[in-house]
Backbone as CSV, one residue per row, in Angstrom:
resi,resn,N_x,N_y,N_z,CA_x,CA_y,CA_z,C_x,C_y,C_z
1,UNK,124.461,96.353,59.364,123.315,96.594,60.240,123.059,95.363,61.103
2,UNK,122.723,95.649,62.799,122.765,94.171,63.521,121.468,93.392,63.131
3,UNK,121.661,92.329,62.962,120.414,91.227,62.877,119.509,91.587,64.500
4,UNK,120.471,91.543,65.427,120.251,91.391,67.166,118.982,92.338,67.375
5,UNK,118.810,93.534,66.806,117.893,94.815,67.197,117.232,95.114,66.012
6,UNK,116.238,94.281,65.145,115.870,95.139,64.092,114.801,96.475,64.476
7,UNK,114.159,96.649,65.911,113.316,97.588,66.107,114.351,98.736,66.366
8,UNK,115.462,98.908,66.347,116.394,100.092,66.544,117.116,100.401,64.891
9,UNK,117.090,98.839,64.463,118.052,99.245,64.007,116.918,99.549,61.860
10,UNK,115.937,99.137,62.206,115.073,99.226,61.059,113.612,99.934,61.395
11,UNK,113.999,100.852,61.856,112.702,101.944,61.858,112.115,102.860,61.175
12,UNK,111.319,103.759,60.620,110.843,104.626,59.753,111.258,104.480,58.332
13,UNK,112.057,105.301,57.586,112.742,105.174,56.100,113.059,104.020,55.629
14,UNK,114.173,103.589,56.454,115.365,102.455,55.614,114.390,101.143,56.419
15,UNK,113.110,100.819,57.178,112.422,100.228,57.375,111.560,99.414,55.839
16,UNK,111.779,100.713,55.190,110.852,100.389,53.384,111.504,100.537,52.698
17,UNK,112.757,100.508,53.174,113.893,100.118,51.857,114.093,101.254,51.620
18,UNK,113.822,102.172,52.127,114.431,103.851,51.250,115.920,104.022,51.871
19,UNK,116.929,104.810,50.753,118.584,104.448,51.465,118.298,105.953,52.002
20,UNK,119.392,105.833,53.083,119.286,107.068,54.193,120.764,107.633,53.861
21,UNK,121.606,107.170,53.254,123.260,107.263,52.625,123.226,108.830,52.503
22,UNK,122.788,109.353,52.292,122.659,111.073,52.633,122.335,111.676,53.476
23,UNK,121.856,110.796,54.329,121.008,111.911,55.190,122.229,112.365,56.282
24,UNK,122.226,113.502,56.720,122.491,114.002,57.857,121.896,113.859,59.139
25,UNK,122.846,113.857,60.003,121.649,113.385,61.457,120.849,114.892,62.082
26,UNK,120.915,116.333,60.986,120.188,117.310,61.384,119.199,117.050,60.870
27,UNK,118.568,116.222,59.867,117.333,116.127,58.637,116.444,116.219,59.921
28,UNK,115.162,116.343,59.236,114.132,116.170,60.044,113.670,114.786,59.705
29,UNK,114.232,113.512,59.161,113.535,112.673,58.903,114.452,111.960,59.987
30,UNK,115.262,112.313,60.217,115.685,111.524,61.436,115.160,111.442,62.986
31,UNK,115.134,110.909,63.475,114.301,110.288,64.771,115.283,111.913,65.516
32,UNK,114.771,112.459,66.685,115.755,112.840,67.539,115.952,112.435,69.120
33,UNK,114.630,111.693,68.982,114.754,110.680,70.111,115.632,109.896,70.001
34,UNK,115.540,108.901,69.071,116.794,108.177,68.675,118.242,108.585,69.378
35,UNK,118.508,109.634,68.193,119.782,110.274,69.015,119.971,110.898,70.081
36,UNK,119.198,111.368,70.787,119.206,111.792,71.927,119.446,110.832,73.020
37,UNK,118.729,109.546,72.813,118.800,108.789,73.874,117.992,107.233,73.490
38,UNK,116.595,107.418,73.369,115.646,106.254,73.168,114.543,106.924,73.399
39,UNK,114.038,105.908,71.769,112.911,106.003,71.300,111.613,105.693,71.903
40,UNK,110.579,106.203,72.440,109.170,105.322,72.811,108.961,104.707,71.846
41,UNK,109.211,104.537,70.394,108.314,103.391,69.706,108.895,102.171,69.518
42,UNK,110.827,102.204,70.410,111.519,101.018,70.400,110.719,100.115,71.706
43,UNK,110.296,100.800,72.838,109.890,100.791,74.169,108.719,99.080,73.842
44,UNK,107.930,99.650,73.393,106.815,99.066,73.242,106.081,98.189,72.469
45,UNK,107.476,97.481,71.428,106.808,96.501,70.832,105.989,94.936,70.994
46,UNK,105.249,94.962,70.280,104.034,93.717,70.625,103.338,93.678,72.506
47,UNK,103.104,95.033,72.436,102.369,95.236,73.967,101.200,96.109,73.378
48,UNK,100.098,96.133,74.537,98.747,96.913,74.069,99.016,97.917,73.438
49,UNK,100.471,98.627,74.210,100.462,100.144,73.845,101.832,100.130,72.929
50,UNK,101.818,99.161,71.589,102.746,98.963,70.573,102.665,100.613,69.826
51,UNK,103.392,101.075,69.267,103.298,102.460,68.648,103.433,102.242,67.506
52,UNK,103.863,101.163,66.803,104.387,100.618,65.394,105.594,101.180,65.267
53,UNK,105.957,101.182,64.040,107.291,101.598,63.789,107.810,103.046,63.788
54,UNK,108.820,103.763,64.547,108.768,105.279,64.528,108.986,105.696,62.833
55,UNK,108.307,106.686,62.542,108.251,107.291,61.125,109.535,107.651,60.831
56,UNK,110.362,107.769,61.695,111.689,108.815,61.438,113.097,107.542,61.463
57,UNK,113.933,108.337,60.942,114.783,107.158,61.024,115.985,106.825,62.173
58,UNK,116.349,105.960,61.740,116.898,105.387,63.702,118.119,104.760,62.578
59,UNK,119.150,105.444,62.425,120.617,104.721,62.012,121.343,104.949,62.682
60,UNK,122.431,104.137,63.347,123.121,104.025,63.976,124.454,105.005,63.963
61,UNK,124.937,104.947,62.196,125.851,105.879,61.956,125.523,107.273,62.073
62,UNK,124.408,107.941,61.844,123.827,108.555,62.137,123.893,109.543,64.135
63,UNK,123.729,108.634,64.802,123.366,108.742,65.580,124.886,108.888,66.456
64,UNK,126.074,108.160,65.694,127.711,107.788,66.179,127.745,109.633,65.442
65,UNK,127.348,109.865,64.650,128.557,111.962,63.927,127.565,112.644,64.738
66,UNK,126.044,112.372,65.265,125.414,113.486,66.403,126.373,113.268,67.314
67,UNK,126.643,112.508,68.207,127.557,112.275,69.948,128.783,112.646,69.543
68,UNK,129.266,112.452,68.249,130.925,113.316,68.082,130.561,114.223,67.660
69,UNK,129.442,115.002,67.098,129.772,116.881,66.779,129.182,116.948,68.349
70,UNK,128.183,116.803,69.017,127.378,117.456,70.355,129.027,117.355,71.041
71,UNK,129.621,116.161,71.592,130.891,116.437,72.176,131.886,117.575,71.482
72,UNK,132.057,117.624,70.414,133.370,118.588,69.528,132.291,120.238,70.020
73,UNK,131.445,120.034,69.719,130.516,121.648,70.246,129.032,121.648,71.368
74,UNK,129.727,121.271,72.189,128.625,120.925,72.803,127.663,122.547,72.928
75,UNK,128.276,123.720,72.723,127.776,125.002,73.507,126.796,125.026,72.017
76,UNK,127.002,124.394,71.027,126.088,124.941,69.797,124.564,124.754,70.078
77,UNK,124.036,125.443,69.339,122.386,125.824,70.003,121.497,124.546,69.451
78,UNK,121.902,124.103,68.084,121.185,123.064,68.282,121.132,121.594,69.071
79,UNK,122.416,121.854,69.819,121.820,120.487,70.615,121.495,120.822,71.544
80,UNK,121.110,122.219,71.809,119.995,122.197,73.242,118.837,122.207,72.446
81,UNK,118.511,122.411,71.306,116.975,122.435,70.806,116.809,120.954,70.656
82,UNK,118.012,120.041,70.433,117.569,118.908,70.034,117.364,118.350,71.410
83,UNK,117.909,118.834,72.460,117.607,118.087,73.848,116.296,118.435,74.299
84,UNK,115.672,119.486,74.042,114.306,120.290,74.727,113.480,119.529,73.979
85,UNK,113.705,119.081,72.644,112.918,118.527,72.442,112.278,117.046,72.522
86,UNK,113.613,116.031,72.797,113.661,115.227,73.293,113.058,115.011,74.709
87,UNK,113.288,115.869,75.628,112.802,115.608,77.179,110.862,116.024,76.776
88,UNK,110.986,116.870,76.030,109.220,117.468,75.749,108.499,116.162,75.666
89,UNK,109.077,115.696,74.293,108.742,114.001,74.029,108.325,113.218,74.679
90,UNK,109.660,112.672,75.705,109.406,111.857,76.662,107.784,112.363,77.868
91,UNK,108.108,113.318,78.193,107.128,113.724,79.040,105.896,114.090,78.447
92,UNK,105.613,113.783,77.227,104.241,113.915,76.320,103.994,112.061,76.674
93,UNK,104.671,111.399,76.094,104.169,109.852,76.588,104.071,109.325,78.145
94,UNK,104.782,110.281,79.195,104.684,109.686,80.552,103.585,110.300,80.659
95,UNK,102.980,111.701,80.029,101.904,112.751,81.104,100.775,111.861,80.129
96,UNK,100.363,111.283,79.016,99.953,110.562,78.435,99.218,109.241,79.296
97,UNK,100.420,108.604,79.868,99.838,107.716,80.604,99.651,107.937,81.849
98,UNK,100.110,109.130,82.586,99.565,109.580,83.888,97.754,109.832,83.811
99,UNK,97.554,110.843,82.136,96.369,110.411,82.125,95.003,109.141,82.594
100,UNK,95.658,108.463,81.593,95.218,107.242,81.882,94.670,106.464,83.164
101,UNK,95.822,106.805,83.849,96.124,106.461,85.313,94.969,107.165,86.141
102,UNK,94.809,108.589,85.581,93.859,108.703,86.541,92.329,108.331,86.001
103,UNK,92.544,108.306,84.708,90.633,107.496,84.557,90.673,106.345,84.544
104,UNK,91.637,105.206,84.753,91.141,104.132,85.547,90.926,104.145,86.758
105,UNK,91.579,105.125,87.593,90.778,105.505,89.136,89.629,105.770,89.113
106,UNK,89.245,106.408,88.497,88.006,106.921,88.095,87.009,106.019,87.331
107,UNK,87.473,104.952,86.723,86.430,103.995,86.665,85.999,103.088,87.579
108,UNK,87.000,103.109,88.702,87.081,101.993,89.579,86.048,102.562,90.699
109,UNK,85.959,103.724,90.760,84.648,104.508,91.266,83.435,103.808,91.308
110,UNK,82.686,104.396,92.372,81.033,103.834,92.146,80.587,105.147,91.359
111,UNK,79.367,105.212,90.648,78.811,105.233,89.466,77.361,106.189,90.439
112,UNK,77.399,106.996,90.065,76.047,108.355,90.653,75.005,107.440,91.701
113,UNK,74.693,106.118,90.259,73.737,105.709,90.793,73.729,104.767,92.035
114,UNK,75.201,104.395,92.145,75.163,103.550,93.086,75.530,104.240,94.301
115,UNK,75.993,105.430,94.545,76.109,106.589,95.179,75.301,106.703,96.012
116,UNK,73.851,106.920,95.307,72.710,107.271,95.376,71.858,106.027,95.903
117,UNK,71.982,104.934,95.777,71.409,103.655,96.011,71.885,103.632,97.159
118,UNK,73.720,103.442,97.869,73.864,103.169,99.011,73.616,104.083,100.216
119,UNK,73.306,105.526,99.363,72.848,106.681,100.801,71.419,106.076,101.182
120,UNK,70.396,105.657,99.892,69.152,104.974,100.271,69.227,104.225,101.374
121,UNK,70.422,102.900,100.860,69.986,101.959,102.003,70.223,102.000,103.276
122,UNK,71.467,103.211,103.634,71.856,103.572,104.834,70.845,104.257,105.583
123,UNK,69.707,105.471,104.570,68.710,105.924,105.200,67.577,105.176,105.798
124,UNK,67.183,103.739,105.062,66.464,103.053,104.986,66.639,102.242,106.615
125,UNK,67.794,101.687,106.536,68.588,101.171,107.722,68.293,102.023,108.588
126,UNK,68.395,103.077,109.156,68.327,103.986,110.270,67.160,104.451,110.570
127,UNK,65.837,104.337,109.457,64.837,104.183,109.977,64.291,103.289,110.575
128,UNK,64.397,102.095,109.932,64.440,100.403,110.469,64.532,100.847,111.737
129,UNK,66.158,100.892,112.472,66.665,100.803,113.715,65.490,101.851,114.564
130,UNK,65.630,103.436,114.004,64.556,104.223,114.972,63.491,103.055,114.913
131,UNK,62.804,102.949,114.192,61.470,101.881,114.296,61.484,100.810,115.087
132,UNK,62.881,99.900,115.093,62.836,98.820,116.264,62.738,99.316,117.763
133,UNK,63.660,100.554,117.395,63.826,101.104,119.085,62.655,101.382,119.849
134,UNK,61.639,102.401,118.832,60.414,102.821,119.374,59.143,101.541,119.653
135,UNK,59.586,100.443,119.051,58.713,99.196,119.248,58.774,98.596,120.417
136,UNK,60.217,98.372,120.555,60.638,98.297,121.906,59.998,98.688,123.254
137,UNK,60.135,100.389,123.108,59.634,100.898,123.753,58.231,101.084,124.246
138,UNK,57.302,101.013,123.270,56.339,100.785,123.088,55.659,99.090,124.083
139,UNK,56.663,97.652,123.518,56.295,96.658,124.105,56.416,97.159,126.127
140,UNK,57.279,97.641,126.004,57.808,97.388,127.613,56.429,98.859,128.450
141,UNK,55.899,99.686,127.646,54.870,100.129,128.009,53.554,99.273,127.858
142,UNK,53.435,98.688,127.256,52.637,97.583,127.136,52.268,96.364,128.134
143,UNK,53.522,96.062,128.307,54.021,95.425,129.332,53.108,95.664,130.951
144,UNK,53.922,96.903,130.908,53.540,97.712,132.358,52.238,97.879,132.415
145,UNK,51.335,97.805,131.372,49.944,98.273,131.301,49.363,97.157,131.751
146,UNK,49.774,95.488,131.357,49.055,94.503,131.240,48.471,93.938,129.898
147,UNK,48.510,94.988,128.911,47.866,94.142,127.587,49.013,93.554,126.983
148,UNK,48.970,92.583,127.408,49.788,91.279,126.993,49.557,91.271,125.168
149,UNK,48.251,91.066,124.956,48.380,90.620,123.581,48.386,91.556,122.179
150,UNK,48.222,92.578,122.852,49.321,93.636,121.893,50.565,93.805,122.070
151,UNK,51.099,93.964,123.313,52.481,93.264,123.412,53.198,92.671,122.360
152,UNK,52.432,91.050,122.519,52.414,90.117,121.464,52.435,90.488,120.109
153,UNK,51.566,91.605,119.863,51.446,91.870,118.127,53.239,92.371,117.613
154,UNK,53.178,93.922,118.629,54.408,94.664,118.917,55.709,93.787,118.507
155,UNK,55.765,93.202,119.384,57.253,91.943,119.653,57.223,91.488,118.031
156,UNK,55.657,90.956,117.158,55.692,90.273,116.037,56.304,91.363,115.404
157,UNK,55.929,92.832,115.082,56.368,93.649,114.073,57.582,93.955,114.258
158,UNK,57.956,93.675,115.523,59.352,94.079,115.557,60.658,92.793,115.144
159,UNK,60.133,92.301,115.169,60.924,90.818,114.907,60.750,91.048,112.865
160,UNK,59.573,91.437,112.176,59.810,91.516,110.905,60.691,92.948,110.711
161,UNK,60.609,93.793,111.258,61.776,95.138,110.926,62.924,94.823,110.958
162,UNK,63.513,93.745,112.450,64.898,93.365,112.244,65.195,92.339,111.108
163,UNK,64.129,91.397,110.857,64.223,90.444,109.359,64.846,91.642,107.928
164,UNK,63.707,92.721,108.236,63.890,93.720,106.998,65.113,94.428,106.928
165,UNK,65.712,94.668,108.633,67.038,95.321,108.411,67.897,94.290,107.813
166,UNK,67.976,93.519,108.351,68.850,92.339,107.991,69.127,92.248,106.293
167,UNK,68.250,92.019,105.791,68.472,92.189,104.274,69.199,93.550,103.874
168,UNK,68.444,94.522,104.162,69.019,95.566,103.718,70.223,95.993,104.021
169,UNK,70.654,95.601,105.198,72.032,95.256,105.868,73.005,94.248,104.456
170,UNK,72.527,93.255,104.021,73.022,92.155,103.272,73.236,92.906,102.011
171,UNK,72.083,93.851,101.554,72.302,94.342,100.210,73.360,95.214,100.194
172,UNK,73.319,96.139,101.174,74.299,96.943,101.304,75.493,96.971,101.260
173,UNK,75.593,95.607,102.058,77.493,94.505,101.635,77.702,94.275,100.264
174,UNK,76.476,93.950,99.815,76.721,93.170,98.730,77.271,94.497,97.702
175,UNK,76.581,95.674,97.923,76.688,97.231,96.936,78.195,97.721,97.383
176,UNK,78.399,97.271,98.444,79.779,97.851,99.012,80.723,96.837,98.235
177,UNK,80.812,95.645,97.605,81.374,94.539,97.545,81.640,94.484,96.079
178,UNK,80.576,95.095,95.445,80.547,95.145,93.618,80.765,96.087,93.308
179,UNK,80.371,97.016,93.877,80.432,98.492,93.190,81.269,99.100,92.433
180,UNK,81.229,99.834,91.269,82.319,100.376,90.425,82.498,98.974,89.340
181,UNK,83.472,99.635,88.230,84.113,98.918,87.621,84.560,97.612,88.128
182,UNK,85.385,97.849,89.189,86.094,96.523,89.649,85.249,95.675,90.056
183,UNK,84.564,95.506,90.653,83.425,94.633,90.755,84.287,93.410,92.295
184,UNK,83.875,92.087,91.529,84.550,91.274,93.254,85.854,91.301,92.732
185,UNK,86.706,91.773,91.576,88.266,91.171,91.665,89.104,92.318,92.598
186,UNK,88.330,93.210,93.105,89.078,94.203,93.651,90.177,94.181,92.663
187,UNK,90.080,95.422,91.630,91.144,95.986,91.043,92.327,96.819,91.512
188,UNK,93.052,97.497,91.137,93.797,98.008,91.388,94.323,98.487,89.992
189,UNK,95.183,100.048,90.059,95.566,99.973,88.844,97.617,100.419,89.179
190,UNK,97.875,99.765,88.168,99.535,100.154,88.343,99.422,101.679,88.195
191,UNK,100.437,101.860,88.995,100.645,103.677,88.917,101.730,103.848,87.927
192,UNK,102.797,102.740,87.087,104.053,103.147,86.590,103.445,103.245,84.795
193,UNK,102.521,102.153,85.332,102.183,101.558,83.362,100.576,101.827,83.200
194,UNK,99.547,101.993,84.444,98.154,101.777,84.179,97.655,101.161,84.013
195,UNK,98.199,99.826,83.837,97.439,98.200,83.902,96.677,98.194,85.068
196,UNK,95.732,97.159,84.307,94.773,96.760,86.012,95.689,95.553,86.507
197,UNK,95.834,95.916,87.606,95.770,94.267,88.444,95.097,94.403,90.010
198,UNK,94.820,92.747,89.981,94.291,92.314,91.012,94.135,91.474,92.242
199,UNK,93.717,92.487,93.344,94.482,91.914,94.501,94.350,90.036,94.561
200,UNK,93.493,89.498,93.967,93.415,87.992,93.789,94.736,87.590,92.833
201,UNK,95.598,88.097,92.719,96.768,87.920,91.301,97.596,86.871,92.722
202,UNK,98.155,86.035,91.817,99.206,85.608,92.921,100.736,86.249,92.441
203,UNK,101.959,86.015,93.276,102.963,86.600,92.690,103.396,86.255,91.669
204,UNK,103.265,85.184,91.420,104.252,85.061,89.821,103.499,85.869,88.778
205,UNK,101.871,86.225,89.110,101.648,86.760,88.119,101.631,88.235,87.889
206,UNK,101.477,88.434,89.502,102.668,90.459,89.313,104.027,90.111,89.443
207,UNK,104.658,88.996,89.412,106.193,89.358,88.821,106.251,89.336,87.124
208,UNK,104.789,88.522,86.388,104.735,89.132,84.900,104.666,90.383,84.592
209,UNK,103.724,91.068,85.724,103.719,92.018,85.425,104.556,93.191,85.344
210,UNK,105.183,93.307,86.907,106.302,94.392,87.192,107.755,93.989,86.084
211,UNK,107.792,92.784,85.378,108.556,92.436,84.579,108.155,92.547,83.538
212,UNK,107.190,92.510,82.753,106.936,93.313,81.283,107.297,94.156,80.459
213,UNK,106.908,94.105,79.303,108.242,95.008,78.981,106.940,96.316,78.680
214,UNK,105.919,96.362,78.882,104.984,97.275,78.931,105.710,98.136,79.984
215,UNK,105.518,97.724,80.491,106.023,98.098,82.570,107.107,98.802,82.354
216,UNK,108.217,97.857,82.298,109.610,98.330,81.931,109.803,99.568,81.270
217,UNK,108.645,99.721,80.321,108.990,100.995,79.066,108.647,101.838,79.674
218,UNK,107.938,102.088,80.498,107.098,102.957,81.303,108.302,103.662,82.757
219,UNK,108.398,102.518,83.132,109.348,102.696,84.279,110.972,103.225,83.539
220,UNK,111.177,102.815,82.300,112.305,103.556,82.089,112.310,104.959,81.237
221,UNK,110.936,105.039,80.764,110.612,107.052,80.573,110.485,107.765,81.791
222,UNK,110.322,106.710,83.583,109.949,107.972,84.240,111.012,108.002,84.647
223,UNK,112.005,106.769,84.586,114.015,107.528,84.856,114.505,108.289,83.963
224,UNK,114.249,108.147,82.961,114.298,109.679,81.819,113.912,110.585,82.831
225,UNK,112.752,111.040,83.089,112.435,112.482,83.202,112.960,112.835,84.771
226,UNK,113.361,111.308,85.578,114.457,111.864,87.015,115.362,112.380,86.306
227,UNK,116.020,111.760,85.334,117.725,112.326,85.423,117.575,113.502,84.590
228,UNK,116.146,114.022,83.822,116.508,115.327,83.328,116.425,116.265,84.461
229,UNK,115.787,115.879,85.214,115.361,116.926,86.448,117.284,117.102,87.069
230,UNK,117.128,116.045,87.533,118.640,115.947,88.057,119.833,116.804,87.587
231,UNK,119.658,116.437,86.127,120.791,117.559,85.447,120.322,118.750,85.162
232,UNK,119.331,119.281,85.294,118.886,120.581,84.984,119.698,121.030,86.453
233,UNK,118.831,120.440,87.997,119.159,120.844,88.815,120.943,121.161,89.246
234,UNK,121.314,120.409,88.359,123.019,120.499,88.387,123.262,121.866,87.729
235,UNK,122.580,122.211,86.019,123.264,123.152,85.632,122.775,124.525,86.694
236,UNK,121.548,124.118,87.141,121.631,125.396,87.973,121.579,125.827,89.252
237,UNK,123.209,124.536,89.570,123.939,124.959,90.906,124.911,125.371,90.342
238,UNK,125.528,125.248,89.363,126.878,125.637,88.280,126.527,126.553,87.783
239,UNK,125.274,127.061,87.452,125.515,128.601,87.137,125.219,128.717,85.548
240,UNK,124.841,127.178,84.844,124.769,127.238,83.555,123.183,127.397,83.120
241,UNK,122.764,127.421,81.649,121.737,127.823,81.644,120.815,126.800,81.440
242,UNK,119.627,127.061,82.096,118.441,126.297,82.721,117.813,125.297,81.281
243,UNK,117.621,126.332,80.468,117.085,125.482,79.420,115.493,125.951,79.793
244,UNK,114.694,124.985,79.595,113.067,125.231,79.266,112.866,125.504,80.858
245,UNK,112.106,126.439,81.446,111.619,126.367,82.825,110.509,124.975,83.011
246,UNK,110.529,124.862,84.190,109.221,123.944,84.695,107.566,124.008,84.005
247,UNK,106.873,123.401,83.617,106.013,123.753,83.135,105.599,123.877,81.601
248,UNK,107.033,124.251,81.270,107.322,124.568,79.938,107.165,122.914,79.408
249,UNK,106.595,122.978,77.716,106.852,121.560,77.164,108.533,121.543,77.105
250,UNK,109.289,120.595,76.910,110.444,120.174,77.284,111.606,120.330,78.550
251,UNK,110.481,120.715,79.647,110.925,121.007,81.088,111.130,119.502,81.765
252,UNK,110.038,118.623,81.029,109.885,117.310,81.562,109.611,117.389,83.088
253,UNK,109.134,118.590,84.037,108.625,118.874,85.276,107.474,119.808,85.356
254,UNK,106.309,119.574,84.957,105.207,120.902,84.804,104.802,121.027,85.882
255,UNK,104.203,121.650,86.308,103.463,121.887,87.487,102.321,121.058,87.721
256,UNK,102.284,120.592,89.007,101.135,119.655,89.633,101.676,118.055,88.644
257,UNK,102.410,118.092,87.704,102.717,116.479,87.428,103.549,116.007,88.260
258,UNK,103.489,114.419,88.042,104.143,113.882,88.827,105.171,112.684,87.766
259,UNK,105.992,113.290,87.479,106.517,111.991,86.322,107.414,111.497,86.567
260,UNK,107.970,111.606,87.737,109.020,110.464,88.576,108.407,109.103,89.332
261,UNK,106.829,109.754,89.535,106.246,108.708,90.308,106.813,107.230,89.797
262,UNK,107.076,106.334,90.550,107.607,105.250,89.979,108.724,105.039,89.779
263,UNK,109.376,105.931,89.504,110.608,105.827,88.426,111.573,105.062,89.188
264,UNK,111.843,105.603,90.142,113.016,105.085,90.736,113.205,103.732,91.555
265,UNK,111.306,102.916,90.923,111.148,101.600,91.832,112.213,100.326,90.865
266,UNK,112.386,99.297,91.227,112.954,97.814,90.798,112.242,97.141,91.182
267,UNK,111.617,95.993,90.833,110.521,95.308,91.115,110.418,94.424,91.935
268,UNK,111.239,94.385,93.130,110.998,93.955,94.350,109.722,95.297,94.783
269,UNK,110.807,96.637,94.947,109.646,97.736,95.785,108.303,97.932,94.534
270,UNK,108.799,97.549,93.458,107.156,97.583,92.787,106.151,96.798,93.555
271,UNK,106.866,95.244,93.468,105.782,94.443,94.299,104.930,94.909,95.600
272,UNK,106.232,95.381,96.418,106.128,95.700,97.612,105.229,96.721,97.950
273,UNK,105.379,97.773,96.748,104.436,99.008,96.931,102.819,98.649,96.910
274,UNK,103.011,97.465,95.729,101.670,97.064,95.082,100.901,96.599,96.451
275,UNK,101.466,95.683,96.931,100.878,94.556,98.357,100.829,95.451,99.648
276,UNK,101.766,96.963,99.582,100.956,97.682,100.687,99.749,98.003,100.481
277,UNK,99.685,99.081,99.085,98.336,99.551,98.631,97.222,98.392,98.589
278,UNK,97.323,97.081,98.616,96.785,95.672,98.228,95.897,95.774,100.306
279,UNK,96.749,96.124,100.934,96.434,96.423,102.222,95.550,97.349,102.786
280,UNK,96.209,98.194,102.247,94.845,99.425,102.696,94.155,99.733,101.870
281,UNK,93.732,98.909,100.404,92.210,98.919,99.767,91.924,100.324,99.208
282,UNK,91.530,99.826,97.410,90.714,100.592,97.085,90.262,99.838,95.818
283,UNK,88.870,100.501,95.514,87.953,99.846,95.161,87.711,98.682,93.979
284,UNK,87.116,97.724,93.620,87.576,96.776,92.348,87.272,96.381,91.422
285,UNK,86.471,95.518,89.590,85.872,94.432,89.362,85.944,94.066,87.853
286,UNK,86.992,95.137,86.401,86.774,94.208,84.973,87.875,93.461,85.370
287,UNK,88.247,92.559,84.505,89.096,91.471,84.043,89.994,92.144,84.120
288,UNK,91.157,91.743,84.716,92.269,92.526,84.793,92.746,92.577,82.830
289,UNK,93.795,93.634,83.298,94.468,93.776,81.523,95.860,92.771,82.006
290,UNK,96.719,92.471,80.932,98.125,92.417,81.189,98.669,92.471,79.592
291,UNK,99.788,92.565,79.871,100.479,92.512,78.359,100.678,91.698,78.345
C-alpha cells in the first residue's frame, strides 16, 4: 500500500484496520466512486468543506479487477448502474454547492429594511429638491414685488433644505456603500467553489485562492460532469444507449442547472473572469472566507 496517498489509499474499512482480502469490488462496502473515477471525500481534505474519511472502501486492487472485468464486458449492466451512479454522485456535490452559490448572492443582498430605508431617502430627497425649487420661485416673486426682507427669510430656508439635502444625499452613499452582507469589502462570491472574495484581495491572494485545493476540487467535479455530458452526447451520435435522460439523478445535466459553469476555466481565466466581474460590480461586506 503507497505511503505517497494515504487519503486514497486508507479510506473507510481498511482505514480501522478491518482486512478487505475478500471483498469483491461488487460489495457495497466498496466506494464506487472510487472505482469509477474519484472520490469527493479524496477532493477535500483539511479544507472548510473536508468530508472526513469516505465510509466505503478505496483499494487499489480492487479498483485494478473493476477496469479489467468493465473492459473484458463492458456491455454488462452493472457497469452502467455503477456509472449512473457515479455521475448522480458527482452532480449531488456540484448541485450542492451551486446551492450555496446562490445564497451567498443572496446574502450579499440588501436586507427589506434597507430596501425600504433607501426608497425613504430617495423620497425624502425629491421632496427637498421640489421644496428648493418652489423657494426659489417664490424668492424671485418676492423679488419683483419689492419685499426684500422676506426675500431674505426665503433665500435663509432655502439654503437650510439644500444643507438638509446634502446629508441625506451623504446618508444615502453611505446606505449604498454598506449595504448587505458585504458591507465596505465589496464581496464577491466564487462561482466554481462559493468562497467569498474580495475586490480589495490583491493577486497573490486570488492566486491562493483559484489555486486551492478547495477550488481545485470543485473545478475538477465540474470537468467530471463536462466530460459526462460529452460522452453521453457521443453515445447518442453512435446510436448507443443514452443511459439516465437529463434531469434524471445520474444524468449529471438536470434542467435549469448549470454544472459546467466553471469547469472548463485554468486559473489564469479564473482570475480573469474574477477582475471582469470585479469591474462591473456587485454588491459587498463579511470577512472574506478562504481555505
Amino acid at each position: 500500500m503507497s505511503k505517497s496517498n494515504p487519503s486514497q489509499q486508507m479510506m473507510g474499512p481498511e482505514a480501522m484496520g478491518v482486512s478487505n482480502a475478500n471483498l469483491h469490488w461488487s460489495d457495497e462496502k466498496v466506494c464506487k466512486n472510487f472505482l469509477c473515477g474519484t472520490c469527493p471525500h479524496t477532493l477535500f481534505t483539511n479544507t472548510k468543506m473536508d468530508l472526513g474519511a469516505c465510509p466505503k472502501s478505496h483499494t487499489e486492487r480492487l479498483k485494478t479487477e473493476f477496469l479489467a472485468a468493465r473492459e473484458a464486458n463492458p456491455t454488462d449492466p452493472i457497469f452502467a448502474r455503477f456509472q449512473t451512479e457515479y455521475e448522480s454522485n458527482i452532480f449531488a456535490f456540484v448541485d450542492e454547492c451551486d446551492r450555496r452559490i446562490r445564497a451567498a448572492h443572496r446574502r450579499l443582498e440588501k436586507t427589506p429594511e434597507e430596501n425600504a430605508k433607501t426608497t425613504n431617502l430617495m423620497r425624502e430627497i425629491a421632496e427637498i429638491e421640489l421644496a428648493i425649487q418652489g423657494g426659489t420661485e417664490k424668492i424671485e416673486t418676492l423679488g419683483e414685488q419689492g419685499k426684500v426682507d422676506e426675500s431674505m427669510r426665503e433665500m435663509a430656508a432655502i439654503e437650510a433644505l439644500k444643507s438638509e439635502k446634502a446629508d441625506k444625499e451623504r446618508e444615502l452613499q453611505q446606505l449604498t456603500d454598506t449595504s448587505g452582507a458585504s458591507g465596505h469589502q465589496k464581496l464577491r462570491v466564487c462561482d466554481v467553489c462559493g468562497a467569498y472574495l474580495s475586490v480589495l484581495d490583491s493577486d497573490r491572494r486570488l492566486a491562493d485562492h483559484f489555486g486551492g485545493k478547495m477550488h481545485l476540487g470543485y473545478h475538477e467535479l465540474r470537468n467530471m460532469l463536462l466530460k459526462f455530458k460529452e460522452e453521453r452526447e457521443k453515445r447518442k451520435a453512435s446510436g448507443q444507449p443514452m443511459g439516465p435522460p437529463a434531469g434524471v439523478p445520474g444524468s449529471g445535466a438536470p434542467p435549469g442547472a448549470t454544472p459546467g459553469r466553471g469547469g472548463d476555466r485554468d486559473f489564469r481565466s479564473s482570475r480573469d473572469d474574477y477582475r471582469d466581474r470585479e469591474r462591473g460590480g456587485y454588491g459587498g461586506g463579511h470577512s472574506s472566507r478562504y481555505e
